[in-house]
GULUM-8382 format. One line per 3 residues: number of its first residue (from 1); their letters; for each residue x, y, z of C-alpha. Coordinates in Angstrom, 2 decimals, decimal comma. Layout:
N
NUM	a	X:Y:Z ~ ...
REM end
This chain:
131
1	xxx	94,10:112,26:78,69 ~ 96,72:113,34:81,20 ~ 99,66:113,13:78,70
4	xxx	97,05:115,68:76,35 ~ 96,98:117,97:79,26 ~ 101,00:117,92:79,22
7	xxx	101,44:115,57:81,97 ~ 102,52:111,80:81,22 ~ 102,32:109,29:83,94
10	xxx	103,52:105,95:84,31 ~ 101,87:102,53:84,33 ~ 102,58:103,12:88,50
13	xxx	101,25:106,22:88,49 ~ 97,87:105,72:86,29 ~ 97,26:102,78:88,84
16	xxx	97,92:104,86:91,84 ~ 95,42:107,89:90,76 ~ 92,97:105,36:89,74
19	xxx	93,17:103,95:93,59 ~ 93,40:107,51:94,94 ~ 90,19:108,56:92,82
22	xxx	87,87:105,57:92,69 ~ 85,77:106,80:95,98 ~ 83,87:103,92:95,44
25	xxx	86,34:101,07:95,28 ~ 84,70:99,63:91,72 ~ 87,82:99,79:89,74
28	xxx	86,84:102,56:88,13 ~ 86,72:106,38:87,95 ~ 83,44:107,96:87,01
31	xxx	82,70:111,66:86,43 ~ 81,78:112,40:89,54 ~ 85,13:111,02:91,14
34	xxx	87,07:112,40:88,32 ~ 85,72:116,19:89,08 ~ 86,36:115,69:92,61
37	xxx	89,77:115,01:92,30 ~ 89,87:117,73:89,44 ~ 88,25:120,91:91,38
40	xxx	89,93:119,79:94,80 ~ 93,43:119,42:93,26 ~ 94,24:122,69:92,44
43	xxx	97,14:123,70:90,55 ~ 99,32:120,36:92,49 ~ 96,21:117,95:90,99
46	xxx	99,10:116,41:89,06 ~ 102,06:116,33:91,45 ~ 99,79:114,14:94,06
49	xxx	99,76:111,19:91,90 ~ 103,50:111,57:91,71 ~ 105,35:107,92:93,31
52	xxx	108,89:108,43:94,94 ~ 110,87:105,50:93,49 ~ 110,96:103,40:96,74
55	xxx	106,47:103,22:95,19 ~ 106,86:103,22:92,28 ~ 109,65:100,08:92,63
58	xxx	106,70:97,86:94,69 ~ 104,05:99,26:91,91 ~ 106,41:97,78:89,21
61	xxx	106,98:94,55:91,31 ~ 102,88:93,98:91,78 ~ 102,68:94,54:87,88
64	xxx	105,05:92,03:86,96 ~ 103,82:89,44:89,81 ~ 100,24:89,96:88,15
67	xxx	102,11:89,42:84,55 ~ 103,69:85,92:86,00 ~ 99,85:85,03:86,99
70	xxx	98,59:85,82:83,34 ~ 99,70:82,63:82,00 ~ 97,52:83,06:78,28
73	xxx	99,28:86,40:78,14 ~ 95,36:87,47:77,85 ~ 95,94:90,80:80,40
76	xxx	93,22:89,10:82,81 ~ 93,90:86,70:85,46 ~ 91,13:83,93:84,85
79	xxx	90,12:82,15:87,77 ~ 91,97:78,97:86,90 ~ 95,18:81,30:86,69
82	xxx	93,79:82,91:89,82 ~ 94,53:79,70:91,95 ~ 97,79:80,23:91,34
85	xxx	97,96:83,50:93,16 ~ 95,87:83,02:95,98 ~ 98,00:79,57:96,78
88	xxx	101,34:81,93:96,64 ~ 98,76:84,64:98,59 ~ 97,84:82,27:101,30
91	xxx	101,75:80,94:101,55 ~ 102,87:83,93:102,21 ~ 100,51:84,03:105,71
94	xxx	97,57:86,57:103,98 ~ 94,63:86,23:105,52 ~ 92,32:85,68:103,38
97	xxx	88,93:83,62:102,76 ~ 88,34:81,20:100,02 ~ 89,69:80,89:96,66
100	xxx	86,17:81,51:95,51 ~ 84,79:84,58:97,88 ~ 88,67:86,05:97,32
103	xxx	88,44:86,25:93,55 ~ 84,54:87,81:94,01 ~ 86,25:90,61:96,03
106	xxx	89,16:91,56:94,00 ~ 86,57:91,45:90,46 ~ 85,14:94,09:91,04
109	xxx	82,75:94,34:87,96 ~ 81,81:90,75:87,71 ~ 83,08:90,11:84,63
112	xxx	84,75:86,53:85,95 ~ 88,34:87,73:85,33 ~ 90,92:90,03:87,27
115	xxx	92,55:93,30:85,31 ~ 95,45:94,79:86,64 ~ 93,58:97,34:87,65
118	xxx	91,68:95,40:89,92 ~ 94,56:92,87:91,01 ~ 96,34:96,21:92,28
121	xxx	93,86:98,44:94,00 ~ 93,24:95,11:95,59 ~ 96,49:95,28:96,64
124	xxx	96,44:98,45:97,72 ~ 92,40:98,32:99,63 ~ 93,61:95,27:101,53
127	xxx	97,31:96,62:102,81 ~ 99,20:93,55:101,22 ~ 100,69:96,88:99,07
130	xx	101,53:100,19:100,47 ~ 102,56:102,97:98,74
REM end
């Protein structure tokens, strides 16, 4: 829709205005959030999702890193795949709670799988990402 209204954003980008819209942390951007965002942005609505390249290089990193996890090339992380991430997760000194209860939290529709959109506003909610 954005590239129809003459602006095209990258992977980065899309997953950085869905975090910066999705008020309610479901993955998601609803109507509501989406006219939000539209009648408070103004004429700039477009230049705030904008990433300077030092974000958009740590956006491209979590993509990939959530491509190495999707062994079956599926573009979920299952929860078998999924122990694989929390295991590099945990080595890396996050603090997090079980395998289980930390694959709940990052699905956030309950569909028993991860989508990149989730893995990364994950990401992003819990500070292991900053942009």
């Amino acid at each position: 829709m954005t590239y129809d209204l003459g602006y095209k954003l990258t992977e980065g980008e899309v997953l950085a205005a869905i975090q910066k819209m999705d008020k309610n942390g479901d993955g998601k951007i609803n109507c509501e959030e989406f006219s939000v965002w539209w009648k408070e942005g103004g004429d700039s609505r477009f230049s705030q999702l904008d990433l300077d390249a030092e974000a958009e290089k740590k956006l491209a990193a979590a993509i990939d890193n959530f491509k190495y996890y999707d062994t079956d090339m599926s573009g979920f992380i299952d929860h078998q795949e999924f122990k694989a991430v929390y295991e590099s997760l945990k080595s890396k000194g996050s603090k997090l709670g079980s395998c289980d209860d930390t694959m709940k939290e990052l699905d956030s529709d309950g569909d028993g799988k991860i989508s990149l959109c989730e893995y990364v506003c994950w990401l992003l909610r819990s500070k292991v990402l900053e942009i």
